[in-house]
Backbone as ProteinMPNN parsed JSONL, in Angstrom:
{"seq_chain_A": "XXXXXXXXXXXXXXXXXXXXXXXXXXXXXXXXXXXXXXXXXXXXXXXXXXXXXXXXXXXXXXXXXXXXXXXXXXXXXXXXXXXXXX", "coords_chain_A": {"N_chain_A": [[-8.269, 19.807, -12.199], [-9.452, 16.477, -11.744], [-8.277, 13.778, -9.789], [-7.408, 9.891, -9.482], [-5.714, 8.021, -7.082], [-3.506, 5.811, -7.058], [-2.408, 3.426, -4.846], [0.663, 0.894, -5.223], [1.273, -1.73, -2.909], [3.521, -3.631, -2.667], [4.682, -6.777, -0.81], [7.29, -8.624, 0.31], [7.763, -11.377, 2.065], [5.451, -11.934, 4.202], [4.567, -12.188, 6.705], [6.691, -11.386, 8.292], [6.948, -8.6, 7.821], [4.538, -7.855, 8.077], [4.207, -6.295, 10.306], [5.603, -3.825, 10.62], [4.698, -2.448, 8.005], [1.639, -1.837, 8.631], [1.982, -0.202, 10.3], [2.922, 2.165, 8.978], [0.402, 2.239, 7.471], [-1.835, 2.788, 9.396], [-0.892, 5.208, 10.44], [-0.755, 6.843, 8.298], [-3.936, 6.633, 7.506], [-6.092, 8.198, 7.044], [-5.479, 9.401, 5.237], [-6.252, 7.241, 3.144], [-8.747, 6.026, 1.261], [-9.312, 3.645, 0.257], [-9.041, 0.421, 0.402], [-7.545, -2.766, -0.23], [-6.529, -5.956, 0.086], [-4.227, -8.678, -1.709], [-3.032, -11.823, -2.197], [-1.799, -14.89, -2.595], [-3.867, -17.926, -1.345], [-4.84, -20.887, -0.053], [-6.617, -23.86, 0.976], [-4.388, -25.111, 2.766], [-2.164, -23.519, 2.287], [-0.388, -20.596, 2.318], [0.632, -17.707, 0.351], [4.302, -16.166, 1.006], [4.656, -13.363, 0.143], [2.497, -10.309, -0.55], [0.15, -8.561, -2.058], [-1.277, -4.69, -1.921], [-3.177, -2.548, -2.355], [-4.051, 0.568, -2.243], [-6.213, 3.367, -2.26], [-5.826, 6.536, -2.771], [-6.43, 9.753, -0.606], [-7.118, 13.348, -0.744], [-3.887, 15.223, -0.664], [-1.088, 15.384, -2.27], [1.027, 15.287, -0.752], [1.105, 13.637, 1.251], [0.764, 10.724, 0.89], [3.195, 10.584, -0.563], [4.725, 11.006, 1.252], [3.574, 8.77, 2.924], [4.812, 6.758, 0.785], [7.755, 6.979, 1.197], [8.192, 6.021, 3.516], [7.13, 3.446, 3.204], [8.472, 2.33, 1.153], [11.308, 2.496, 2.581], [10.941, 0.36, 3.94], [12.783, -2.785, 4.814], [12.35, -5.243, 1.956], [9.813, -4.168, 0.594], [8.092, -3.261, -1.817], [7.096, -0.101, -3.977], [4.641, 1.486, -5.904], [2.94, 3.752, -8.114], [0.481, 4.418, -9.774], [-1.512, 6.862, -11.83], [-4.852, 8.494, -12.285], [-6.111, 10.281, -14.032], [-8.74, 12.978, -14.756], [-11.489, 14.798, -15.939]], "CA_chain_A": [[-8.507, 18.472, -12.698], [-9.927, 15.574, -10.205], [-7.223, 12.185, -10.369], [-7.297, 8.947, -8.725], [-4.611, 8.212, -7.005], [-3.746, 4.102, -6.495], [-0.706, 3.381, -4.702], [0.107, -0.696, -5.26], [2.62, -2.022, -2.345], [4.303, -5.27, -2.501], [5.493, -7.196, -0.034], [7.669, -10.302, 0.433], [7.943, -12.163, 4.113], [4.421, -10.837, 5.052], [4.453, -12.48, 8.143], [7.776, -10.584, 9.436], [6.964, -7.548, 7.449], [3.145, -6.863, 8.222], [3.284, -5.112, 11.193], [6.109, -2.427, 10.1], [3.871, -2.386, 7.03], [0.894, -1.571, 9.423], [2.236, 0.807, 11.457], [2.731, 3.129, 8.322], [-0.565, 2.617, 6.999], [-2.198, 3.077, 10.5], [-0.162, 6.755, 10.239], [-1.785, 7.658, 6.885], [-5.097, 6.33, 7.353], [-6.848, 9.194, 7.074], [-5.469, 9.511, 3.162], [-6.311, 6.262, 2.563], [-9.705, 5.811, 1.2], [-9.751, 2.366, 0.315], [-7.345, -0.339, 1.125], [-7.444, -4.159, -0.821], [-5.142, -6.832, -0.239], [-4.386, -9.954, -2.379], [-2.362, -12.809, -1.664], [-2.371, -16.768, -2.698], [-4.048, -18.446, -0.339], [-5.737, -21.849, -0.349], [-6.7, -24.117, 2.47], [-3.475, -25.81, 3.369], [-0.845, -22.652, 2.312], [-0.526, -19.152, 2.729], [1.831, -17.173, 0.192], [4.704, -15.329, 1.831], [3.984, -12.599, -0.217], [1.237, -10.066, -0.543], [-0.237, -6.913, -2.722], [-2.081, -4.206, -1.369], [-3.927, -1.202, -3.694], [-4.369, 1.668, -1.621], [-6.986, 4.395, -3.238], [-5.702, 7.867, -1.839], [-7.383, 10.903, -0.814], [-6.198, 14.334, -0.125], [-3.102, 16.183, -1.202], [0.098, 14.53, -2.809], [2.64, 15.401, 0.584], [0.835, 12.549, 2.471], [0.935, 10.057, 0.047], [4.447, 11.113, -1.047], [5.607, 10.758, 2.999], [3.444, 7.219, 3.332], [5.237, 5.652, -0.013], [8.724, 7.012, 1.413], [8.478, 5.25, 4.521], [7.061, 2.268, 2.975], [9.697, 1.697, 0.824], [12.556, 2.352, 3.513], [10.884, -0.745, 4.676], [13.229, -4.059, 3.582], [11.262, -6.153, 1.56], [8.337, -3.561, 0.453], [8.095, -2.197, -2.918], [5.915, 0.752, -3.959], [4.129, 1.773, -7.098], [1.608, 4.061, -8.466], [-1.374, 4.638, -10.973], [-2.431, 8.144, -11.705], [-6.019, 8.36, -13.533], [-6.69, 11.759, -14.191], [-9.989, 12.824, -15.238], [-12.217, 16.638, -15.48]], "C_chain_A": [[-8.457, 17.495, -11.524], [-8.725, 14.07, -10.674], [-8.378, 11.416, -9.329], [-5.881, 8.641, -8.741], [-4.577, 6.281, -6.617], [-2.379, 4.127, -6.38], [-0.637, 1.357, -4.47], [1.586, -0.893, -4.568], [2.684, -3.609, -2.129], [5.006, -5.831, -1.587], [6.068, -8.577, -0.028], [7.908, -10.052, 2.189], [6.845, -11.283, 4.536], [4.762, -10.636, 6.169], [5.391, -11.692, 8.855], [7.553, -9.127, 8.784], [5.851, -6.496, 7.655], [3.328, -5.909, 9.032], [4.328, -3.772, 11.391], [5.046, -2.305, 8.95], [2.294, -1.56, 7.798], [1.019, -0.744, 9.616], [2.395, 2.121, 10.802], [1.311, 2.946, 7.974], [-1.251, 3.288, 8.071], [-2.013, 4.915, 10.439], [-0.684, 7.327, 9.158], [-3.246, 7.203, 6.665], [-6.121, 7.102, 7.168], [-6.837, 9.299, 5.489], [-5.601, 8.259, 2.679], [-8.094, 6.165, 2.636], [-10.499, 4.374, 0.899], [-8.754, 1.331, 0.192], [-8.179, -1.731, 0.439], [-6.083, -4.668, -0.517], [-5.195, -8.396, -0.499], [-3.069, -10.459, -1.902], [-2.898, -14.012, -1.814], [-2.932, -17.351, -1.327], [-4.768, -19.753, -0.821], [-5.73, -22.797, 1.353], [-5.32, -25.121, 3.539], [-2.395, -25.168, 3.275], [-1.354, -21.488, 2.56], [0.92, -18.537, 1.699], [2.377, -16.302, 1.079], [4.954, -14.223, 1.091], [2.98, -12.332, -0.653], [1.16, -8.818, -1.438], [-0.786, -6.009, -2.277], [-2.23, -3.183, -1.753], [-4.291, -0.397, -2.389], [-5.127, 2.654, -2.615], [-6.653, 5.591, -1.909], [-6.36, 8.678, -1.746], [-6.171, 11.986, -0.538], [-5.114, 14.83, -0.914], [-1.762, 15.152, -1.411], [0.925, 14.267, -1.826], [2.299, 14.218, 1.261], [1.304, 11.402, 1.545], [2.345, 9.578, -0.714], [5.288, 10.583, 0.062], [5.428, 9.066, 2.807], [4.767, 6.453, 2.379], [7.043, 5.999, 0.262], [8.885, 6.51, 2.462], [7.893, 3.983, 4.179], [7.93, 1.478, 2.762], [11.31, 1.588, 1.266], [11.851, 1.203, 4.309], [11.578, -2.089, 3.446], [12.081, -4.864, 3.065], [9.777, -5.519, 0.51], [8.772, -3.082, -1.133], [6.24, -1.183, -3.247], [5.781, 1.531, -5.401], [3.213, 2.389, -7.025], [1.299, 4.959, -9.612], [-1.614, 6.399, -10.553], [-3.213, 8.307, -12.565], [-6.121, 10.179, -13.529], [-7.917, 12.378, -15.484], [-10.778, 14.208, -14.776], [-13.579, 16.487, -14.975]], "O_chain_A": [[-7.689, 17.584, -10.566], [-8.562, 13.596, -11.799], [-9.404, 11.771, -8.749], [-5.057, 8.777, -9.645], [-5.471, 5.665, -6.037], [-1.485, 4.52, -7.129], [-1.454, 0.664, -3.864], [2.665, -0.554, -5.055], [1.983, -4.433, -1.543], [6.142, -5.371, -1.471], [5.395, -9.563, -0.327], [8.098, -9.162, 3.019], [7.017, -10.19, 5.076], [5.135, -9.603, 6.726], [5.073, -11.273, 9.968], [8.175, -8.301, 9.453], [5.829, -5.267, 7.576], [2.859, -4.789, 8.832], [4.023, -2.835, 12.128], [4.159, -1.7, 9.551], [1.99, -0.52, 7.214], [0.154, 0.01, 9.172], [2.185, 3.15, 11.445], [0.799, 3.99, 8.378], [-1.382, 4.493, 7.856], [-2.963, 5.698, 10.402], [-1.081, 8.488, 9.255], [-3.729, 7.44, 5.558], [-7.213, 6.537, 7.13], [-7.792, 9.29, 4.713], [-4.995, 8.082, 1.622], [-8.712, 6.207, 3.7], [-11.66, 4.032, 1.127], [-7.607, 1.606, -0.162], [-9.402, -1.762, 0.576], [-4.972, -4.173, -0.706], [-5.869, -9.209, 0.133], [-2.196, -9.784, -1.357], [-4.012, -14.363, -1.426], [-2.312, -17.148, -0.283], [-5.283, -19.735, -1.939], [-5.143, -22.545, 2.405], [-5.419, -25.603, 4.668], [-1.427, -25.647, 3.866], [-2.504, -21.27, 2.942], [2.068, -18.78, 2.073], [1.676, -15.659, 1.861], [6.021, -13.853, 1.583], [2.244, -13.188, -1.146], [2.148, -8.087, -1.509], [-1.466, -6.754, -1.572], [-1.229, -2.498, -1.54], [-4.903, -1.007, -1.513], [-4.678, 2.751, -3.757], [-6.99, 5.611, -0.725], [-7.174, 8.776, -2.664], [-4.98, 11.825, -0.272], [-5.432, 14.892, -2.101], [-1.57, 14.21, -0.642], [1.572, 13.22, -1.817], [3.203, 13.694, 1.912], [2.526, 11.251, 1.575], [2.532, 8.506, -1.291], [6.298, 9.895, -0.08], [6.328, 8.244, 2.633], [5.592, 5.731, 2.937], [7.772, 5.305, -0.446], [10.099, 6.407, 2.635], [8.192, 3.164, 5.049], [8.316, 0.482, 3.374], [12.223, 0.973, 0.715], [12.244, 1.107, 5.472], [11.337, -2.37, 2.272], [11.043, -5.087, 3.689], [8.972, -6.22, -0.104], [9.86, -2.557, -1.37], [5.055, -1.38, -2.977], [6.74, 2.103, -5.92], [2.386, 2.1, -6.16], [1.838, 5.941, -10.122], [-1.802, 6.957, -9.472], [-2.781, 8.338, -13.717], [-6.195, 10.939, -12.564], [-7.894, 12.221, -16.705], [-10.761, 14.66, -13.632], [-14.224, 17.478, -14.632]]}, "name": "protein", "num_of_chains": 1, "seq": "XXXXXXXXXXXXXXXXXXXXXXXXXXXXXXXXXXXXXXXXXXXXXXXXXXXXXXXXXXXXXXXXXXXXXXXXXXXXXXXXXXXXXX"}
């Protein structure tokens, strides 16, 4: 049976959190097939938090590793969606 796999990570304090945040995705980029990220923005703010939908590929262990070093990051939370479909 074929899934989709959507992993949805949350962050508060982008700004001090992106680029640990980064530095794991960067490391699983290969299982990441498609990457979105939302966040308020308008032309005079910037929220300091952000969302970001990851669509996975590949085998559960990667995916499993990324969202365990995500969430040993302060600040990050990590969630996910499994569609499963024949």
């Amino acid at each position: 049976m074929k899934k989709h796999l959507i992993v949805g990570v949350h962050i508060t304090n982008r700004v001090k959190r992106a680029p640990e945040v980064q530095k794991v995705l960067t490391e699983f980029g290969c299982s990441i097939k498609t990457r979105l990220g939302l966040h308020e923005a308008s032309a005079t703010a910037c929220s300091p938090s952000g969302l970001i939908l990851l669509e996975m590929v590949g085998d559960d262990k990667a995916s499993n590793r990324m969202a365990r070093k995500l969430k040993a990051i302060e600040g990050v939370e990590v969630q996910k969606m499994v569609f499963a479909h024949s």
